[in-house]
C-alpha distance (Angstrom), angle and dihedral (degrees) to the residues before:
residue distance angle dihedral
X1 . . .
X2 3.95 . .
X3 3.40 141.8 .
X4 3.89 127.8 -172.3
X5 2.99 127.8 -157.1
X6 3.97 131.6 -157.9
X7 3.29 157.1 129.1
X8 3.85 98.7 90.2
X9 3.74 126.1 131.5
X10 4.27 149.7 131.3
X11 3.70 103.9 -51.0
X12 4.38 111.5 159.4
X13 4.04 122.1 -125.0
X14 3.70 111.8 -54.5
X15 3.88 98.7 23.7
X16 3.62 132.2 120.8
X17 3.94 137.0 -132.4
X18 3.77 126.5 176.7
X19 3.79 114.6 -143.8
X20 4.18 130.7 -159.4
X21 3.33 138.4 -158.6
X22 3.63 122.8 -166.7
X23 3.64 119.9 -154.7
X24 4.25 115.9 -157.4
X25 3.62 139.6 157.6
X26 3.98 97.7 65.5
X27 3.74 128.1 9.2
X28 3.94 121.3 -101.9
X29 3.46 105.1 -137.4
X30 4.37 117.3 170.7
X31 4.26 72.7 17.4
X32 3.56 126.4 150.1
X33 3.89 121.2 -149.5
X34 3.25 121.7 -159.6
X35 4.11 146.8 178.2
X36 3.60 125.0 -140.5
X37 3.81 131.5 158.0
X38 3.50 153.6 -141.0
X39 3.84 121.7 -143.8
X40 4.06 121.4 -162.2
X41 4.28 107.2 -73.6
X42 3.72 91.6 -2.6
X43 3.62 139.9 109.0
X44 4.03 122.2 -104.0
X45 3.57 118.5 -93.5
X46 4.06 135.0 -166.2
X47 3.85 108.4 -108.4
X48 4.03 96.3 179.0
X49 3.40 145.1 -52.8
X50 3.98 138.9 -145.3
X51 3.89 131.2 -141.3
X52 3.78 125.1 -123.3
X53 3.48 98.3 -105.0
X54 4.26 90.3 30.6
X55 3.09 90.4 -123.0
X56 3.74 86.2 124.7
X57 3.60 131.6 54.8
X58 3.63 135.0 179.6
X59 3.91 139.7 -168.9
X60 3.43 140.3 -178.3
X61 4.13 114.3 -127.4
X62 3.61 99.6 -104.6
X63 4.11 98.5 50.1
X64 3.63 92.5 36.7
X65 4.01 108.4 123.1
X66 3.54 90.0 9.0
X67 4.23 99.8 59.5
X68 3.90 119.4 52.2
X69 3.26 116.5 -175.3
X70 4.03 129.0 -151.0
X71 3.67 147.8 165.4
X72 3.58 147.6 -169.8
X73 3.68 121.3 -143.6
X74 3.83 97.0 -176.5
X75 4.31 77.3 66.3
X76 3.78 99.7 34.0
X77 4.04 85.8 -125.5
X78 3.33 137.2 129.2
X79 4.19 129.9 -163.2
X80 3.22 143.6 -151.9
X81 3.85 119.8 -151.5
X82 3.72 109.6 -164.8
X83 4.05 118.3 -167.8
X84 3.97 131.8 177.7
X85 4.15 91.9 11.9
X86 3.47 119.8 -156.2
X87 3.84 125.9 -140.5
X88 4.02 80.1 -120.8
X89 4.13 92.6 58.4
X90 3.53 84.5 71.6
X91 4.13 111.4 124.1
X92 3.47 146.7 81.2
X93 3.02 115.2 -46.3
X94 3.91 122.5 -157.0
X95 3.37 142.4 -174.4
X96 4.10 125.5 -133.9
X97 4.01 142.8 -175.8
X98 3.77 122.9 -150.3
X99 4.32 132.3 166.8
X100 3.30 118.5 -102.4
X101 3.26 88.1 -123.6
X102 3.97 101.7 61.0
X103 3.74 137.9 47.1
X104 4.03 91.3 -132.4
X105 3.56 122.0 101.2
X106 3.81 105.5 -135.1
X107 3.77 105.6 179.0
X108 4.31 127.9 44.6
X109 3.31 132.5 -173.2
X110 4.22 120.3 -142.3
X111 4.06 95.3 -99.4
X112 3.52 126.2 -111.9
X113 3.72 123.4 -119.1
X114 4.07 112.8 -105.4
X115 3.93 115.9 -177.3
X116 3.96 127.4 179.6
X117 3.42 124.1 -160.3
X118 3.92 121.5 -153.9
């Protein structure tokens, strides 16, 4: 099982980037995906997550009207639309697969660079 990441990048105060993650080597039905990330000298932290059939969406505070996340099973990928960044979204951003039927996250992807300028 892999997931890639991409699609981050330098982008200055106010900007927007859209990251992917595509999943392969099985399919993830009943699957969550979720992002999380992982800011210079600090711990990882859950950013949001989608349901299988995105029906369900959900954000942590500070990326909420600003983050939309979005997937398409037909692809086995999952995005990350990112509006109005912040010099403090800057991190790592990676991707992740749990069940639907457990709070673990099973499956990670290797992170994609996201930088912010101010």
């Amino acid at each position: 099982v892999q997931l890639q990441a991409s699609g981050g990048g330098l982008v200055q105060a106010g900007g927007s980037l859209r990251l992917s993650c595509v999943a392969s080597g099985r399919t993830f039905n009943n699957h969550v995906m979720g992002w999380f990330r992982q800011a210079p000298g600090k711990e990882r932290k859950f950013v949001g997550e989608i349901s299988w059939s995105s029906s369900v969406t959900i954000y942590v505070d500070s990326v909420k009207g600003r983050f939309t996340i979005s997937r398409d099973n037909a692809k086995n990928t999952v995005y990350l639309q990112m509006n109005s960044l912040k010099p403090e979204d800057t991190a790592v951003y990676y991707c992740a697969v749990r069940s639907t039927w457990t709070d673990v996250y099973d499956y990670w992807g290797q992170g994609t660079q996201v930088t912010v300028s101010s």
